[in-house]
N, C-alpha and C positions, 0 to 999 in steps of 0.2 A: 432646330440647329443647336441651342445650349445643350439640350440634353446629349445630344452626339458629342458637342467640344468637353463635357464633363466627364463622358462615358472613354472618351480618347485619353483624356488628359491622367485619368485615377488608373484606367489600364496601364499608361505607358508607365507609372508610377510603381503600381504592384508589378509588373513585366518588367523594369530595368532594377528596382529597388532591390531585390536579393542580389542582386550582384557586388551589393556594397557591404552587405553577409558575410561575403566570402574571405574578405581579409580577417575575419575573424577566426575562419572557422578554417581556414588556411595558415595560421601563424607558426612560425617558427616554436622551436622548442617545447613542443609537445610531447607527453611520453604517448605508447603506445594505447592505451585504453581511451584517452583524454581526443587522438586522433581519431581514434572507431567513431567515437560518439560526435566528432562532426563532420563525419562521412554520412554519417547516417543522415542528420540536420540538413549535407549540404543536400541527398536523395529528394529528402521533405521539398528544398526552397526550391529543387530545378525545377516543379511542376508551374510555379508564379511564371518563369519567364518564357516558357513555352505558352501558355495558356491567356497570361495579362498581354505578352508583347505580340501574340498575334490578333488579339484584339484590339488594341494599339494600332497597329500597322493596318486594319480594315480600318475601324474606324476614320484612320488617317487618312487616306484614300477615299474615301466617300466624302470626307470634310473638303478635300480636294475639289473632288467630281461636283459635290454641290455648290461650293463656293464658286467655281469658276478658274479659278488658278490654274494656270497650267502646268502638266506635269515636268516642263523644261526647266521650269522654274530652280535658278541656285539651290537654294532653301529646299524643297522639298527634293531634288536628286542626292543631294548632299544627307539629307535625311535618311533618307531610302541605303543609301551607300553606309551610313556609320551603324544603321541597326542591323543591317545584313552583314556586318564587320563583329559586329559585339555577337551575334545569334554562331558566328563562325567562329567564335571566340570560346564563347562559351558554351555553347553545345557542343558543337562540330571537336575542339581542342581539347574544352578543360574535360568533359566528360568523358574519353577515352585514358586521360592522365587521374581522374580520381578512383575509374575503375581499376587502372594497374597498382595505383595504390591500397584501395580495399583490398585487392586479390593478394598483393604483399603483406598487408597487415594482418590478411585470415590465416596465414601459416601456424600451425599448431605449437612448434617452437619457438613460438613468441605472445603465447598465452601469459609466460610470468614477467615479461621481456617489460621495460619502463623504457630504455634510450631504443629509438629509431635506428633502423638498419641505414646504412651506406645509402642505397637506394631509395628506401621509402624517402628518405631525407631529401636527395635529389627532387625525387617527383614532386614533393612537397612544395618547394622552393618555384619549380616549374609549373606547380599550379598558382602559388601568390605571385609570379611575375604575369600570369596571365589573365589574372584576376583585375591586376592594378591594369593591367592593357584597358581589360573591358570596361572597368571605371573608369578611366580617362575618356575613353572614345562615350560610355554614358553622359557623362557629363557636357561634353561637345555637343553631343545631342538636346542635351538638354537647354543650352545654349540658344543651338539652331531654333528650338520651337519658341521660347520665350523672344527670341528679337528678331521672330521673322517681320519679312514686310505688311 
């Protein structure tokens, strides 16, 4: 049963922890080439939360199923509810908003370009607000697991 609560616990860690990435690599005031290159970075982190946070969420479930707890339980629906929030967040959301940004940053006349288009700018702004969404709701999570019953 440790080796399961350690195997849940460092997943959900690598599986929510890029998400705190993203303010970085999302920031204001970036010229155009400085943005490509953490479009690219964010491509790299999205594989962690796909792959750590569904292993997280098995894991979590079988800790469940063995432990006895039942699924009605506050703590664990609440659980279930904030990473199916943050996965909707950032998959489901931010992923369709960083592609329209790469696909705006690949315009060939903006190969010498340093200031950010009207829009890119937008999007940009549109992915750090939903960035800090998915961090807050991380954290909550994080919360949840540390002071369950």
């Amino acid at each position: 049963m440790k080796w399961l609560v350690l195997i849940h616990v460092l997943s959900a860690i690598v599986g929510i922890g890029p998400t705190y990435f993203g303010h970085v690599l999302f920031r204001k005031r970036q010229q155009v080439g400085e943005l490509r290159k953490s479009l690219e970075l964010f491509q790299l982190l999205n594989y962690f939360p796909k792959t750590g946070g569904t292993l997280a969420v098995v894991t979590g479930l079988l800790l469940v199923w063995l432990d006895g707890w039942k699924f009605s339980s506050f703590w664990i629906l609440a659980s279930l509810v904030l990473y199916v929030a943050i996965q909707v967040i950032a998959v489901g959301m931010l992923g369709p908003v960083a592609a329209k940004l790469h696909q705006g940053l690949s315009r060939p006349e903006l190969e010498a370009a340093h200031e950010l288009p009207r829009e890119s700018g937008l999007l940009l702004a549109k992915a750090g607000r939903l960035y800090y969404a998915a961090s807050a709701l991380g954290v909550l999570l994080f919360v949840l697991m540390i002071l369950k019953p």
